[in-house]
C-alpha positions in Angstrom: 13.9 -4.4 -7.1 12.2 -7.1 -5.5 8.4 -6.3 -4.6 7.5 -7.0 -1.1 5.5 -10.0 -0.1 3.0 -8.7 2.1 0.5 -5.7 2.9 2.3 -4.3 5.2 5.5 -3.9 3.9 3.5 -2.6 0.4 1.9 0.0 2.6 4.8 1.4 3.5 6.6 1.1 0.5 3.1 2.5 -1.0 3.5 5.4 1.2 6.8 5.9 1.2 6.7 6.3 -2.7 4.1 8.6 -2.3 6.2 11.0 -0.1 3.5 11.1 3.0 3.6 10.4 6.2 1.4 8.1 8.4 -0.2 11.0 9.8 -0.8 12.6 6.7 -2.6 9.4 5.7 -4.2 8.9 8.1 -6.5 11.4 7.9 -6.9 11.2 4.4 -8.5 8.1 4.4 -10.0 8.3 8.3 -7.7 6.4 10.2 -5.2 7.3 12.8 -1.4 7.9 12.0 -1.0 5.5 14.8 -3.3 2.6 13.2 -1.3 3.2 10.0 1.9 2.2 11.6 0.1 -0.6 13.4 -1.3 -1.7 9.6 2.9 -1.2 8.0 4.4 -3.2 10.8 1.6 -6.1 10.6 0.6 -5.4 14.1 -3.1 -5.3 12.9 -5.1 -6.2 9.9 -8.2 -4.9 10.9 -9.2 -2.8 8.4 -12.3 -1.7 6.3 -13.2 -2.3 2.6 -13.6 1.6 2.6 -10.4 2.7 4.2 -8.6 -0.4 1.5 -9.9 1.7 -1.1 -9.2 4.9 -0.1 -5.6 3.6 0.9 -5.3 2.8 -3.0 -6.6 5.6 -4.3 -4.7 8.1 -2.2 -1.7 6.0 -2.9 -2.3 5.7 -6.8 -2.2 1.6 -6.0 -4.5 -0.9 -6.7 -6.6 -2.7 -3.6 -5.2 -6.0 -5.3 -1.5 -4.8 -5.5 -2.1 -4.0 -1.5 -3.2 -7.0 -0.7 -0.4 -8.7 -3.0 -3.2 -10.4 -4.7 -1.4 -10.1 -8.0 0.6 -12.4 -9.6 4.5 -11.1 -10.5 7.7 -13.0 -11.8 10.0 -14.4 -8.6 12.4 -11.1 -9.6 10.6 -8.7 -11.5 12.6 -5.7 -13.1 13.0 -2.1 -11.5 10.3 -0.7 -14.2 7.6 -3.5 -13.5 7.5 -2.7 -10.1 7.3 0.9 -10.2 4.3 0.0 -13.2 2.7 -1.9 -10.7 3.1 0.6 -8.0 1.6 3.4 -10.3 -0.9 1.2 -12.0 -4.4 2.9 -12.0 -6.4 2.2 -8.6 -9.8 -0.1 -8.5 
């Protein structure tokens, strides 16, 4: 499994992981379902330090693996990126 490149498409695969919808998280972390579509298909980056954390934390992510800030292999294995996905938030 090939972990994706970009914030967007870690949001969703974030998200997706977590089993919520956009709604859902939304308005856990104060933001509209609608802006976090707009943030998963790169339509917007606008976004606030606060509502990055909260993202992380309600995903069980890391701000850094969000932003893909972290540094991986080209190809890393299945279980490194599911530990990455689950590492503890910041």
């Amino acid at each position: 499994m090939q972990v994706p490149p970009s914030f967007a498409e870690r949001l969703l695969l974030a998200r997706r992981r977590a089993g919520i919808e956009q709604r859902q998280l939304g308005k856990k972390v104060g933001l509209t379902g609608y802006t976090i579509g707009r943030l998963e298909r790169g339509q917007t980056t606008q976004i606030s330090i606060e509502a990055l954390r909260q993202l992380a934390h309600t995903l069980g992510v890391t701000t850094d693996w969000l932003l893909a800030m972290d540094t991986l292999e080209e190809d890393p294995t299945k279980e490194e990126a599911e530990d990455l996905i689950a590492a503890p938030h910041v």
